[in-house]
C-alpha positions in Angstrom: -121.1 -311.7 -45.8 -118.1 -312.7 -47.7 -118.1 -309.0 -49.2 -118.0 -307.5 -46.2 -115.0 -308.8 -44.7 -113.2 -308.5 -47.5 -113.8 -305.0 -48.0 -113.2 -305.0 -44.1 -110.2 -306.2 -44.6 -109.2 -303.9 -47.5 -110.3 -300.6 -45.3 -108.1 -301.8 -42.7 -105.4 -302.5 -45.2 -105.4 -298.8 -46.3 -105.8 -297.2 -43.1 -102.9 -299.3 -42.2 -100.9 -298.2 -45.0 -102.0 -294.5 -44.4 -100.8 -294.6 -40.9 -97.7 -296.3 -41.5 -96.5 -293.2 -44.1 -98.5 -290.7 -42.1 -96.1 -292.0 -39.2 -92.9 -292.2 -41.5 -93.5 -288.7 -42.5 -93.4 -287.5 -38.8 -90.3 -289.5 -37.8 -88.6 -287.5 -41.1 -89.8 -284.4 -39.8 -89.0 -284.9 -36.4 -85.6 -286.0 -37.5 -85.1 -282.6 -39.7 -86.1 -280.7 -37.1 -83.5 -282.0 -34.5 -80.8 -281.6 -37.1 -82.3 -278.4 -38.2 -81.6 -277.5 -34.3 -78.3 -278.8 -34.0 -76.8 -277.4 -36.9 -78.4 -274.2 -35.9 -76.4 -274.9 -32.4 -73.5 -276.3 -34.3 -73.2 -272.7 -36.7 -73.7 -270.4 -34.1 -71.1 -271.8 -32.1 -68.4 -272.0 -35.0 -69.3 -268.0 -35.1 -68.6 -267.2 -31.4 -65.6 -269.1 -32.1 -64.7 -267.3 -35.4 -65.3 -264.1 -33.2 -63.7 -265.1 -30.1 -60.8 -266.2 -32.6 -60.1 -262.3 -34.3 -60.6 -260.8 -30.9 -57.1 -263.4 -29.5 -55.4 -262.5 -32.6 -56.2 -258.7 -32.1 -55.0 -259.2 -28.8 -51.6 -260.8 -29.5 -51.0 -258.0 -32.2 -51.6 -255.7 -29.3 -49.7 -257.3 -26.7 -46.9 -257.8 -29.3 -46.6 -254.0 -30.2 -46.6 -253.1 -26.5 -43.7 -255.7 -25.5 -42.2 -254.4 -28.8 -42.5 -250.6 -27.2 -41.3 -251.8 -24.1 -38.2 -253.6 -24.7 -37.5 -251.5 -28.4 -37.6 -254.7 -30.2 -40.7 -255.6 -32.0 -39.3 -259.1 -32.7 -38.9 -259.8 -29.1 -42.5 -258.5 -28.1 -44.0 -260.5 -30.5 -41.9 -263.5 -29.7 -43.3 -262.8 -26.6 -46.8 -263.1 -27.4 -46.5 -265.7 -29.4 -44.8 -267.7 -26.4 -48.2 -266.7 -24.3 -50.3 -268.0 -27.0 -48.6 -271.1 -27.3 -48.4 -272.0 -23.7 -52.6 -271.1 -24.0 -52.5 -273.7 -26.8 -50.7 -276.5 -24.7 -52.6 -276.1 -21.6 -55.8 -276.3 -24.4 -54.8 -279.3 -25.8 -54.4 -280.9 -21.9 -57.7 -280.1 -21.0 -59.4 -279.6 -24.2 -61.6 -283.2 -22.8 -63.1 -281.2 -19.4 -63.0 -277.6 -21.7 -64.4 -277.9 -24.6 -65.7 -281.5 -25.5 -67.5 -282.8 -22.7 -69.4 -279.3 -22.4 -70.2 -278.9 -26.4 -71.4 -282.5 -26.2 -73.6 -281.9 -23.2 -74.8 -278.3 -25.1 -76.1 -280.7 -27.9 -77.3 -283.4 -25.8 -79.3 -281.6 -23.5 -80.8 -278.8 -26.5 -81.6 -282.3 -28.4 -83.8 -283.7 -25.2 -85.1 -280.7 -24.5 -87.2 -281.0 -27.7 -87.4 -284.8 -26.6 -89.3 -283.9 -23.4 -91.6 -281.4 -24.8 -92.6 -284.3 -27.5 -93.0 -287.1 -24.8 -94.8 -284.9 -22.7 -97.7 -283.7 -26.2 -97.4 -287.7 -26.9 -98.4 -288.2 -22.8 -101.5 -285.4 -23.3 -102.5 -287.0 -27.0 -102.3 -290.4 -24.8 -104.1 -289.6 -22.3 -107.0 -287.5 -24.0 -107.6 -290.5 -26.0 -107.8 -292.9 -23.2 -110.3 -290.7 -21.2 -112.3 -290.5 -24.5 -112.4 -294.0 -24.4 -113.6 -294.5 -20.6 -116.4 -291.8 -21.2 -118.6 -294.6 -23.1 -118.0 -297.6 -21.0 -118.5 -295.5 -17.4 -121.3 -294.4 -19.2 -122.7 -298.0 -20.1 -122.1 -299.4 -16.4 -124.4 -296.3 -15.2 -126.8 -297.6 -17.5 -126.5 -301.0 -16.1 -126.9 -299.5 -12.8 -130.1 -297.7 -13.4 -131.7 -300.8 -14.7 
């Protein structure tokens, strides 16, 4: 008797101990795969802005060689465009909070529950085919207890 709680207990120990790693091993690649995410979010952003950034300076050059054209001085043109651009940087640095922040951080918030919801809702169905599995044998049983 005393033999078999013991090796009761010592089952239970190790499916414990297999569940517990089993369950740290999904939380680690759960987490990698929401970082995995967001730095894929975080990269391909710094590359629009990379690209956005070449196209602005292409435009200055542009706009600076056509006020140059204009008014015969290519120092005044570009002065020019370079006043523009830092007029674009001031009102950017005003609302850079409402333009580029608060949107970014929703971007990442709402890609990082997205993947959220889709677990919660696997977790719900895991949940709830487990707990229909487990009414199947005790509706069964009161049928019996019916019959009789």
């Amino acid at each position: 008797m005393e033999d078999n709680f013991s090796s009761y207990f010592n089952q239970t120990g190790k499916v414990a101990k297999e569940y517990l790693e089993t369950r740290l091993d999904l939380i680690k690649l759960q987490a990698a795969g929401k970082l995995s995410k967001a730095l894929g979010l975080f990269f391909s952003l710094i590359l629009a802005f990379l690209l956005f950034f070449f196209v602005i300076v292409f435009l200055g050059m542009v706009l600076g060689f056509w006020i140059g054209e204009m008014t015969n001085s290519f120092t005044l043109g570009f002065s020019c465009s370079a006043g523009l651009f830092i007029v674009l940087l001031g009102i950017l640095l005003i609302f850079r909070k409402s333009l580029i922040q608060i949107p970014l951080s929703n971007m990442l918030v709402r890609e990082l529950m997205s993947e959220m919801d889709i677990d919660d809702v696997e977790d719900n169905n895991k949940r709830e085919e487990k707990e229909a599995d487990r009414k199947a044998p005790e509706e069964e049983e009161e049928e019996l207890y019916e019959q009789l």
